[in-house]
GUFI-237830 format. One record per residue (C-alpha): x, y, z; chain. Coordinates in nm, 2 decimals, padded with zeros to 4 digits, always signed. Layout:
<nodes>
<node><xx>X</xx><yy>Y</yy><zz>Z</zz><mol>A</mol></node>
...
</nodes>
This chain:
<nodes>
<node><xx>+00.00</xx><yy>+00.00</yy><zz>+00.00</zz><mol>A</mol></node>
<node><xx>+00.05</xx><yy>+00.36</yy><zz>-00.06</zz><mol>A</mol></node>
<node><xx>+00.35</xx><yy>+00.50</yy><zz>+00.15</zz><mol>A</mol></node>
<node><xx>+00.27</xx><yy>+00.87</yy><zz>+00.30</zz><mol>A</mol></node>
<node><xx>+00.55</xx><yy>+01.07</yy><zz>+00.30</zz><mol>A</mol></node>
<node><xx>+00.37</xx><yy>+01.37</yy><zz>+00.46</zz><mol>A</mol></node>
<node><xx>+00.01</xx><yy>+01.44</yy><zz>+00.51</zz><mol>A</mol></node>
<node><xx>-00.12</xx><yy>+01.72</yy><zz>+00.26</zz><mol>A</mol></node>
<node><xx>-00.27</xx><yy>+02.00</yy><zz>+00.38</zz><mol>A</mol></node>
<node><xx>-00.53</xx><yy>+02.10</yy><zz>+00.07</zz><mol>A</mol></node>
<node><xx>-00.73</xx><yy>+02.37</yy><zz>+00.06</zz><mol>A</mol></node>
<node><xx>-01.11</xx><yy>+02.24</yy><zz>+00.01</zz><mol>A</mol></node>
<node><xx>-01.44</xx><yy>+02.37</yy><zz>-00.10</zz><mol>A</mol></node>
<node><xx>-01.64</xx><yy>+02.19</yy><zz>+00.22</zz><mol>A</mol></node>
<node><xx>-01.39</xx><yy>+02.43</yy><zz>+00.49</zz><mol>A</mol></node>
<node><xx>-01.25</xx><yy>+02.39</yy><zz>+00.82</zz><mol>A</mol></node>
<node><xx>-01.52</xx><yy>+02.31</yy><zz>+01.09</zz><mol>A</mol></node>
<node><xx>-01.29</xx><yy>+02.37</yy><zz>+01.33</zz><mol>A</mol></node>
<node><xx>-01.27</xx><yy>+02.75</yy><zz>+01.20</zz><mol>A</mol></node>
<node><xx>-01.67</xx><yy>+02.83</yy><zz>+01.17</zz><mol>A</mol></node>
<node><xx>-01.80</xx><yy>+03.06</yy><zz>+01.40</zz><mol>A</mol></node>
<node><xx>-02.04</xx><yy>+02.81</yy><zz>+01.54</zz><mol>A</mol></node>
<node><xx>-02.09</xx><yy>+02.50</yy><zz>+01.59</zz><mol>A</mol></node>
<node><xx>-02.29</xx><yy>+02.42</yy><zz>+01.30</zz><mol>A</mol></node>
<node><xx>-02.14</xx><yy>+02.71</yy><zz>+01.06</zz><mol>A</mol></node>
<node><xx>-01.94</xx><yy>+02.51</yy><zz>+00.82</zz><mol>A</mol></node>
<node><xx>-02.18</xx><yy>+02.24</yy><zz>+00.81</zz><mol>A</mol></node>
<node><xx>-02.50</xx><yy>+02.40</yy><zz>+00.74</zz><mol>A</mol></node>
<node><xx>-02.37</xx><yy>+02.53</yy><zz>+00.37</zz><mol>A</mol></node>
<node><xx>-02.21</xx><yy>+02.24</yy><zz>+00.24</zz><mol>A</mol></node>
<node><xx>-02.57</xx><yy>+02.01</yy><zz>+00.16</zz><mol>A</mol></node>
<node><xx>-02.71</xx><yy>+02.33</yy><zz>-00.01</zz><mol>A</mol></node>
<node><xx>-02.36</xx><yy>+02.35</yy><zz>-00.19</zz><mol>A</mol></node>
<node><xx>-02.24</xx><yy>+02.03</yy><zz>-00.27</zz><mol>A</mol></node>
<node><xx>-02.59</xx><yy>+01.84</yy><zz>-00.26</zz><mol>A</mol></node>
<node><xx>-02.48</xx><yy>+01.70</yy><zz>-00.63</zz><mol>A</mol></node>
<node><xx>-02.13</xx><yy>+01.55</yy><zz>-00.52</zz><mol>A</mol></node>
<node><xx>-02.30</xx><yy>+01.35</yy><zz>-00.22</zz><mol>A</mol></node>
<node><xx>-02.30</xx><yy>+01.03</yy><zz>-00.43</zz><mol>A</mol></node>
<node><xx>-02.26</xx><yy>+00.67</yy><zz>-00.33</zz><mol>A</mol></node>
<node><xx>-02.00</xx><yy>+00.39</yy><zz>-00.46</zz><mol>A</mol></node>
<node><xx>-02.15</xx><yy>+00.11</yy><zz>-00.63</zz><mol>A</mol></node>
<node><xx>-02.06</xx><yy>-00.22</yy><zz>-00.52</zz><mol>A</mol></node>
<node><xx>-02.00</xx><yy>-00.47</yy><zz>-00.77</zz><mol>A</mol></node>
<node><xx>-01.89</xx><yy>-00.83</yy><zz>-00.79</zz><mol>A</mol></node>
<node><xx>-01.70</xx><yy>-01.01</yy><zz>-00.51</zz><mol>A</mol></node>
<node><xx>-01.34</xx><yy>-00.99</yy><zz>-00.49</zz><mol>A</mol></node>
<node><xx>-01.05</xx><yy>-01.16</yy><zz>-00.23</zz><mol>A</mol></node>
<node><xx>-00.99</xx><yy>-00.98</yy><zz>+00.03</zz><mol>A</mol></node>
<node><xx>-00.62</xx><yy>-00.82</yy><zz>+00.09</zz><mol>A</mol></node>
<node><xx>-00.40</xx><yy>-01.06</yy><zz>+00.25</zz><mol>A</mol></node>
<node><xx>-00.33</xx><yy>-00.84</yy><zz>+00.47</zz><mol>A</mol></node>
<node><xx>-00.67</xx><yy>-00.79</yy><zz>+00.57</zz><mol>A</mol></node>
<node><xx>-00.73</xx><yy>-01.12</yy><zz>+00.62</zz><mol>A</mol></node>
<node><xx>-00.45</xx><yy>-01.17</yy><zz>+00.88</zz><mol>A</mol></node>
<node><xx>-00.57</xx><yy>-00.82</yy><zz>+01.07</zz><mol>A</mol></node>
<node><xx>-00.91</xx><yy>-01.00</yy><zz>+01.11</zz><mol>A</mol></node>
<node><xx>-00.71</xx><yy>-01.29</yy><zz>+01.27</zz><mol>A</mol></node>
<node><xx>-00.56</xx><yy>-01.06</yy><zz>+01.51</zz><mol>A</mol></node>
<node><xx>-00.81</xx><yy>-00.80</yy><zz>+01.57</zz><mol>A</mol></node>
<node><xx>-01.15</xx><yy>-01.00</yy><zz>+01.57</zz><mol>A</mol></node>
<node><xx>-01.31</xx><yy>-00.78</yy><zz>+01.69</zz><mol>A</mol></node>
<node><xx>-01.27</xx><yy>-00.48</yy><zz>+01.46</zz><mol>A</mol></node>
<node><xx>-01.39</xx><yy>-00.79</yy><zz>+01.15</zz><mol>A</mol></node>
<node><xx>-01.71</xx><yy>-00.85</yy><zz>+01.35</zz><mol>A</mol></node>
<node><xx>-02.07</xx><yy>-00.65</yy><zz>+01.27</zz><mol>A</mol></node>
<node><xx>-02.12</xx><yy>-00.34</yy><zz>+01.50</zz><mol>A</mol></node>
<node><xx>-02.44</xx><yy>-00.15</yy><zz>+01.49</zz><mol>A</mol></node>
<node><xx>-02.74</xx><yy>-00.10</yy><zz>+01.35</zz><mol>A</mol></node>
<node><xx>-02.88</xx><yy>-00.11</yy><zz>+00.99</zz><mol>A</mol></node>
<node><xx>-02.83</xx><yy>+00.31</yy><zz>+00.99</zz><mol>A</mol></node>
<node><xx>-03.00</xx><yy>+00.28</yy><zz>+00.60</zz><mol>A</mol></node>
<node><xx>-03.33</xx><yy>+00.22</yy><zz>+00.79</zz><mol>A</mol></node>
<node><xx>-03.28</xx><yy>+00.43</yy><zz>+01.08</zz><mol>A</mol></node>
<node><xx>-03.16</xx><yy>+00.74</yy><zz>+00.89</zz><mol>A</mol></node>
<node><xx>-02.79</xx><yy>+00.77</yy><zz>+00.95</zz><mol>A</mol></node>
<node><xx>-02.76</xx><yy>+01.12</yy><zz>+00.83</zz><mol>A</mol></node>
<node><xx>-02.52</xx><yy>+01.37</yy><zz>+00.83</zz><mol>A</mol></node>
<node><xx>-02.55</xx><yy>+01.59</yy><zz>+01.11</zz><mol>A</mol></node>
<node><xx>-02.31</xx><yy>+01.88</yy><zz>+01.18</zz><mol>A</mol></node>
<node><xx>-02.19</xx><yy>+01.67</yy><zz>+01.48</zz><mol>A</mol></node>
<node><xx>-02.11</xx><yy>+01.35</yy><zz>+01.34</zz><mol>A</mol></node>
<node><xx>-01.93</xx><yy>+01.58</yy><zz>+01.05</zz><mol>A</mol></node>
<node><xx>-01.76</xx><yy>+01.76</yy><zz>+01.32</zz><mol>A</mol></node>
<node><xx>-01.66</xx><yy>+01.41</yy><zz>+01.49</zz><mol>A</mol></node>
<node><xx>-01.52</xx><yy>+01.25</yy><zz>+01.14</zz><mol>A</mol></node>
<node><xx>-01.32</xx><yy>+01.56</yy><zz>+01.06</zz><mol>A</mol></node>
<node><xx>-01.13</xx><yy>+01.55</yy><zz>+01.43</zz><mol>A</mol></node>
<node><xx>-01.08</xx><yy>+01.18</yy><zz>+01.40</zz><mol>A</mol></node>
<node><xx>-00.91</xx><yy>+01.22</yy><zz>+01.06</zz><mol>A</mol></node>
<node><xx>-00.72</xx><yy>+01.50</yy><zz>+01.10</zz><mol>A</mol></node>
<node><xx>-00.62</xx><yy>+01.38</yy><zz>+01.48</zz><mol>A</mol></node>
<node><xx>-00.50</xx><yy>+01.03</yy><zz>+01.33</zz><mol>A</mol></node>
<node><xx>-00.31</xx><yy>+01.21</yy><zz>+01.05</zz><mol>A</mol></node>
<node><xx>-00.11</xx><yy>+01.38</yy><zz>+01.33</zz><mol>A</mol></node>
<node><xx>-00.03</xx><yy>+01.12</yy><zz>+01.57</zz><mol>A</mol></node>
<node><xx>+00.11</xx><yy>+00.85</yy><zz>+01.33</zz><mol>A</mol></node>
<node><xx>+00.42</xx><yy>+00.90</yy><zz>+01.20</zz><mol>A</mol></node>
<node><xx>+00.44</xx><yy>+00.82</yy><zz>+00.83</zz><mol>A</mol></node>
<node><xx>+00.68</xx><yy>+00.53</yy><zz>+00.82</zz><mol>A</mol></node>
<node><xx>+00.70</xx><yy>+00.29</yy><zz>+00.50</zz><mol>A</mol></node>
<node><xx>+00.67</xx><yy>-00.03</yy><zz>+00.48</zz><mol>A</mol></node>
<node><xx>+00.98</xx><yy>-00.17</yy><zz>+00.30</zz><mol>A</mol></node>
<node><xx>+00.96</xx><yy>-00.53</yy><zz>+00.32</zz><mol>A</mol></node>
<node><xx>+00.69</xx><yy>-00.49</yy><zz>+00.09</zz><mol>A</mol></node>
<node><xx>+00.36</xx><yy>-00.70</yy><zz>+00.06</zz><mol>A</mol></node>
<node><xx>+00.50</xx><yy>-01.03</yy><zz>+00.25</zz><mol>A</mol></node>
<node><xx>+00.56</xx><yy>-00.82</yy><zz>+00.51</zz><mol>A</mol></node>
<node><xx>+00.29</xx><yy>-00.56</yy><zz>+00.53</zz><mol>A</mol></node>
<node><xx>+00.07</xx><yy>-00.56</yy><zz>+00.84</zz><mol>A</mol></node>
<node><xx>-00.24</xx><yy>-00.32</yy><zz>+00.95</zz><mol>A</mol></node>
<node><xx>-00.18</xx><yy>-00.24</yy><zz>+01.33</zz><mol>A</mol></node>
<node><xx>-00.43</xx><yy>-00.01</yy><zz>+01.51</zz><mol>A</mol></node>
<node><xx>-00.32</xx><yy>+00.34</yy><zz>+01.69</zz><mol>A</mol></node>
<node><xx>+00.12</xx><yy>+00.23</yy><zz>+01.61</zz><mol>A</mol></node>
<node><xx>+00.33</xx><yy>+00.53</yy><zz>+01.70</zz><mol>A</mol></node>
<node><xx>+00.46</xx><yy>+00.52</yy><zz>+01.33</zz><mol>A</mol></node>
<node><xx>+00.30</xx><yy>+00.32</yy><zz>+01.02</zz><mol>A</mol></node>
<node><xx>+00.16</xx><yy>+00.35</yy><zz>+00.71</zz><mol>A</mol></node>
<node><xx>-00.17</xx><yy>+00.44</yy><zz>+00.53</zz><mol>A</mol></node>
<node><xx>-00.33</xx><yy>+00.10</yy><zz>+00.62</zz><mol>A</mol></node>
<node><xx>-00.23</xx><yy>+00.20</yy><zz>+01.01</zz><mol>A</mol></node>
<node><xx>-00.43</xx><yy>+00.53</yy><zz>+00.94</zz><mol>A</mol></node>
<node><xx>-00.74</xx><yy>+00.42</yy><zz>+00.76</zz><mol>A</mol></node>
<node><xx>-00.79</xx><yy>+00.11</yy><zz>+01.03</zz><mol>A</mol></node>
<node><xx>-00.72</xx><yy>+00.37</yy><zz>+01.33</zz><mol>A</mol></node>
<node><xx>-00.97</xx><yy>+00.55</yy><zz>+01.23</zz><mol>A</mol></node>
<node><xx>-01.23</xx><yy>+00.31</yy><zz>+01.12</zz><mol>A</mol></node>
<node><xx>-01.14</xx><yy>+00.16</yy><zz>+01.53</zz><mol>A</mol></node>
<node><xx>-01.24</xx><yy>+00.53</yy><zz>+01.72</zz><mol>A</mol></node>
<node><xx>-01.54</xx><yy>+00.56</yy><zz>+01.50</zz><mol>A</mol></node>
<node><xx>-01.65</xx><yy>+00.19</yy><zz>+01.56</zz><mol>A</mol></node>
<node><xx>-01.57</xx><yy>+00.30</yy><zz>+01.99</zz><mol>A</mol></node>
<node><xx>-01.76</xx><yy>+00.64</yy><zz>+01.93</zz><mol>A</mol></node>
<node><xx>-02.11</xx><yy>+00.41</yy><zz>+01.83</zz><mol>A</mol></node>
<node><xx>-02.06</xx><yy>+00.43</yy><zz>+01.43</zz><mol>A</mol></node>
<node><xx>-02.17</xx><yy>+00.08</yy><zz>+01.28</zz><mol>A</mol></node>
<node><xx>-01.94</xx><yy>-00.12</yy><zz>+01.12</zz><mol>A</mol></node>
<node><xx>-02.14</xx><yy>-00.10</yy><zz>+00.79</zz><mol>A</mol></node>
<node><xx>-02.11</xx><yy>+00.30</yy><zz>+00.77</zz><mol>A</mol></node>
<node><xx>-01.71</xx><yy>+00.24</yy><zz>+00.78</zz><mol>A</mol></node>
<node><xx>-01.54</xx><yy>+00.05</yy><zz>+00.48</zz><mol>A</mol></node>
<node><xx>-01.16</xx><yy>+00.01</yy><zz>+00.40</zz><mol>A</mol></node>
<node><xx>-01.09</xx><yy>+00.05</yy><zz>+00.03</zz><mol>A</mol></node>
<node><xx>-00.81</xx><yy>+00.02</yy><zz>-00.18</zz><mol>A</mol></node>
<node><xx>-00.71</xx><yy>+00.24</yy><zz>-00.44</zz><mol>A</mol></node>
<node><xx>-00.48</xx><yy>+00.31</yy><zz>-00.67</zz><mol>A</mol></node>
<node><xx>-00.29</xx><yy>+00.62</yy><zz>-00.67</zz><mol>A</mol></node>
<node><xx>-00.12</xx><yy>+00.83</yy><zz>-01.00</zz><mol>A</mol></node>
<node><xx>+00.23</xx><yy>+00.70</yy><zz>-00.91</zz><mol>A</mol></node>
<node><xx>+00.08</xx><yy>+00.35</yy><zz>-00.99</zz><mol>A</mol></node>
<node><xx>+00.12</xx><yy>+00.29</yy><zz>-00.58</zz><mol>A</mol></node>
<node><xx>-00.18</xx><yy>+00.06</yy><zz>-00.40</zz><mol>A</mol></node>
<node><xx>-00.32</xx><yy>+00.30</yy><zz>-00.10</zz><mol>A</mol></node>
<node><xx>-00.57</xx><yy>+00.24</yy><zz>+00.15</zz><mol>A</mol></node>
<node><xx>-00.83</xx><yy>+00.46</yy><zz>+00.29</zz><mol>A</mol></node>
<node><xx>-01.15</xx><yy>+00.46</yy><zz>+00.46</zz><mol>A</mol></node>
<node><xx>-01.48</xx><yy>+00.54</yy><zz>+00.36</zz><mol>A</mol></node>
<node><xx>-01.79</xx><yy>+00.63</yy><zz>+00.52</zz><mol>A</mol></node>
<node><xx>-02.12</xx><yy>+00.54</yy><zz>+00.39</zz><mol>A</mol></node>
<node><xx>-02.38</xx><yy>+00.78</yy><zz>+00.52</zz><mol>A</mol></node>
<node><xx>-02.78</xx><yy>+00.83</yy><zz>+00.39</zz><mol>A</mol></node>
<node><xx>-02.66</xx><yy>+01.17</yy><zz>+00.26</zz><mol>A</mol></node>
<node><xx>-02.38</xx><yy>+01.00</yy><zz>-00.02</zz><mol>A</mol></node>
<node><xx>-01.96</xx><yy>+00.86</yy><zz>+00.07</zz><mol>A</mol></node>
<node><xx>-01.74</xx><yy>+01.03</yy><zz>+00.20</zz><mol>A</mol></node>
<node><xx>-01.34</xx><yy>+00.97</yy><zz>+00.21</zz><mol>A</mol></node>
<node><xx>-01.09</xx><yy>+00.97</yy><zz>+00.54</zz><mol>A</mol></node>
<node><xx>-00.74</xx><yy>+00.96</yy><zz>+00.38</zz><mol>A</mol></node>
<node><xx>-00.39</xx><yy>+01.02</yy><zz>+00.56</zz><mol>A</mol></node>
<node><xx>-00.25</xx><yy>+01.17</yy><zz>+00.25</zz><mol>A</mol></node>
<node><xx>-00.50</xx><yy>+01.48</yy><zz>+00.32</zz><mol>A</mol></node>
<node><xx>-00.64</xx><yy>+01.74</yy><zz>+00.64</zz><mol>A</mol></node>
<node><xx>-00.99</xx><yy>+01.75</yy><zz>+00.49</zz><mol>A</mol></node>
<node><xx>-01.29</xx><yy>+01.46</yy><zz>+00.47</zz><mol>A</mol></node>
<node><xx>-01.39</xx><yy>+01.50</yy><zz>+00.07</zz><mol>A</mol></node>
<node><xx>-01.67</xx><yy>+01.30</yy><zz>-00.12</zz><mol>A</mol></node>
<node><xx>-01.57</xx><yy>+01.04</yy><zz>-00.34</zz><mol>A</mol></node>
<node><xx>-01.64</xx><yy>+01.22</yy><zz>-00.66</zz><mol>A</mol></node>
<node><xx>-01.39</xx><yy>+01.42</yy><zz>-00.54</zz><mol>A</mol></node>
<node><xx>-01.07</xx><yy>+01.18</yy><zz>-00.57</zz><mol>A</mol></node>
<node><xx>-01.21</xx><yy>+01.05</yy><zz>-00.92</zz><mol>A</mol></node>
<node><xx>-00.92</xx><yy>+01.19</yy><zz>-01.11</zz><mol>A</mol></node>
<node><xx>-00.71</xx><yy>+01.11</yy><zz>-00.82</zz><mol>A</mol></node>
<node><xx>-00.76</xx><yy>+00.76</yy><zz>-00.76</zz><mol>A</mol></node>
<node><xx>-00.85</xx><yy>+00.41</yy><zz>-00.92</zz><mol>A</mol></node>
<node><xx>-01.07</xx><yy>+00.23</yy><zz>-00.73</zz><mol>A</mol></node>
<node><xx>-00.98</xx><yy>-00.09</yy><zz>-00.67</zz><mol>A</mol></node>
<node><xx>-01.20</xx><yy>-00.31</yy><zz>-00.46</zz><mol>A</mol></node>
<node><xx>-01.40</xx><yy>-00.22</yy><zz>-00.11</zz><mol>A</mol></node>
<node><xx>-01.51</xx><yy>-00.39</yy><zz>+00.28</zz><mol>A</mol></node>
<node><xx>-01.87</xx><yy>-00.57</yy><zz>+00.25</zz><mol>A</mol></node>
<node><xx>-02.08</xx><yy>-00.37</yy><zz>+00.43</zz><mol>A</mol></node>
<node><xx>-02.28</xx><yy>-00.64</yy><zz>+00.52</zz><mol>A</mol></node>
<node><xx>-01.95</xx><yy>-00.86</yy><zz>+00.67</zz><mol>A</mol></node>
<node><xx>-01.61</xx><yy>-00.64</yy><zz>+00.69</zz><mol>A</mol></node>
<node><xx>-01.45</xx><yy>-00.94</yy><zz>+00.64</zz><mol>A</mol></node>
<node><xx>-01.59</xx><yy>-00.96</yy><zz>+00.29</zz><mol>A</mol></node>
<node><xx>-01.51</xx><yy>-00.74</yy><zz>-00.02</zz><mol>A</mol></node>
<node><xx>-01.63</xx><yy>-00.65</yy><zz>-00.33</zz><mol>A</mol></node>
<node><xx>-01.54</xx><yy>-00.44</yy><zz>-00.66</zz><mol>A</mol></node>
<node><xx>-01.59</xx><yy>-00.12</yy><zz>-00.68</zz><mol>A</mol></node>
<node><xx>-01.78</xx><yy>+00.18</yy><zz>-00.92</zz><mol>A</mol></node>
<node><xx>-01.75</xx><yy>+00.54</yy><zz>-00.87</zz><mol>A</mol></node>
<node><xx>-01.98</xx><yy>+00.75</yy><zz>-00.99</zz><mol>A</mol></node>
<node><xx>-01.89</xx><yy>+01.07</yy><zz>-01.23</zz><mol>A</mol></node>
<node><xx>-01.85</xx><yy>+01.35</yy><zz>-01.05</zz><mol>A</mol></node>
<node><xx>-02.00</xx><yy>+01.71</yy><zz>-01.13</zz><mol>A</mol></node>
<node><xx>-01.81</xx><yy>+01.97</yy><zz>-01.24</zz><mol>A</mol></node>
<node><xx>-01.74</xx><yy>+02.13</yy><zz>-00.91</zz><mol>A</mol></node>
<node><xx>-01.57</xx><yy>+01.84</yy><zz>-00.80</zz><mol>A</mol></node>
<node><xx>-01.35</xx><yy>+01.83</yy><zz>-01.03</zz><mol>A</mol></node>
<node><xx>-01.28</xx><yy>+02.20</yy><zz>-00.98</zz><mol>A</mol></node>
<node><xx>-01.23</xx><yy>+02.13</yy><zz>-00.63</zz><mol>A</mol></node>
<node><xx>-00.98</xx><yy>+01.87</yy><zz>-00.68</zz><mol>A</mol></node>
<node><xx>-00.81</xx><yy>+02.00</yy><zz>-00.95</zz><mol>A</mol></node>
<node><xx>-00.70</xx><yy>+02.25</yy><zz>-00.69</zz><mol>A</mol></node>
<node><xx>-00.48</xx><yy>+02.02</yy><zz>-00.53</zz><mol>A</mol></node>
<node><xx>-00.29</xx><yy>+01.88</yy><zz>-00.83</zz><mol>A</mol></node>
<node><xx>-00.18</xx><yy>+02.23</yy><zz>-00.92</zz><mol>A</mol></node>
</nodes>
């Protein structure tokens, strides 16, 4: 997977909750504003699971088991505090790991919850472990692999809320939709979220012209 050098700071279209005014400042205009982006991956075909995945689940059971409710049918919306809760978990996450690669390469690789130093599989399963503790269930949170321009595999997590996906990565400070990494990243393959020890393929939807606007920001 993906080796993070540094995390990116970007500058990004939804804003810093952290800087509104009030609690539910920055929130608020986003649905009005980027209503459009707020799209869902498609889940396709059933794939293996990463290796590596497979031996996490052997040594962290618990975080492989099903947590929660069925939050389709009990309205799992986005509300200005669980936006406020998934933008401190990623960007405290993002601080406290070192970036550290992994150079003994996939026979090596391993995902290890809240490690001093690691990689971007140690980010994306830290913070799919606080939101799991924090009451989020285990269907809303789904590791996926990607693939990114330098041709590198890279792991990040994804939340699945009624609203559309939305996309905790180490490699930036900001939560974004997944229309929004389109032109960034291939998608690769995705957690069941019927049984996180399950996968399946992945399809992105297009993304608006905005989004692309938005991202194309960060490749300049």
């Amino acid at each position: 997977m993906r080796q993070a050098a540094k995390v990116l700071a970007a500058g990004f279209v939804f804003g810093s909750v952290a800087g509104a005014t009030g609690s539910n400042a920055a929130f608020f205009s986003f649905p009005m504003a980027l209503k459009s982006q707020l799209a869902q991956i498609r889940l396709t075909d059933p794939v293996l699971a990463p290796m590596a995945h497979v031996r996490f689940c052997l040594r962290y059971q618990e975080e492989c088991a099903v947590h929660g409710i069925d939050f389709r049918r009990r309205n799992f919306a986005l509300t200005a505090e669980r936006w406020k809760e998934l933008n401190a978990i990623n960007r405290e996450v993002n601080r406290d790991i070192v970036p550290q690669p992994n150079l003994g390469g996939l026979a090596t690789e391993e995902w290890v919850v809240s490690p001093p130093a690691g990689d971007c599989n140690d980010y994306a399963v830290t913070k799919r472990h606080m939101l799991l503790a924090r009451g989020w269930p285990s269907r809303a949170l789904l590791l996926s692999e990607v693939v990114v321009p330098s041709g590198e595999h890279h792991l990040v997590l994804v939340v699945r809320m009624k609203d559309g996906d939305l996309v905790l990565d180490n490699l930036n400070a900001n939560v974004r939709t997944v229309a929004m990494t389109r032109y960034q990243y291939q998608w690769l393959r995705i957690e069941s979220p019927y049984n996180p020890k399950y996968w399946s393929g992945v399809n992105v939807p297009a993304p608006v012209r905005v989004a692309a606007m938005a991202d194309g920001g960060d490749s300049r």
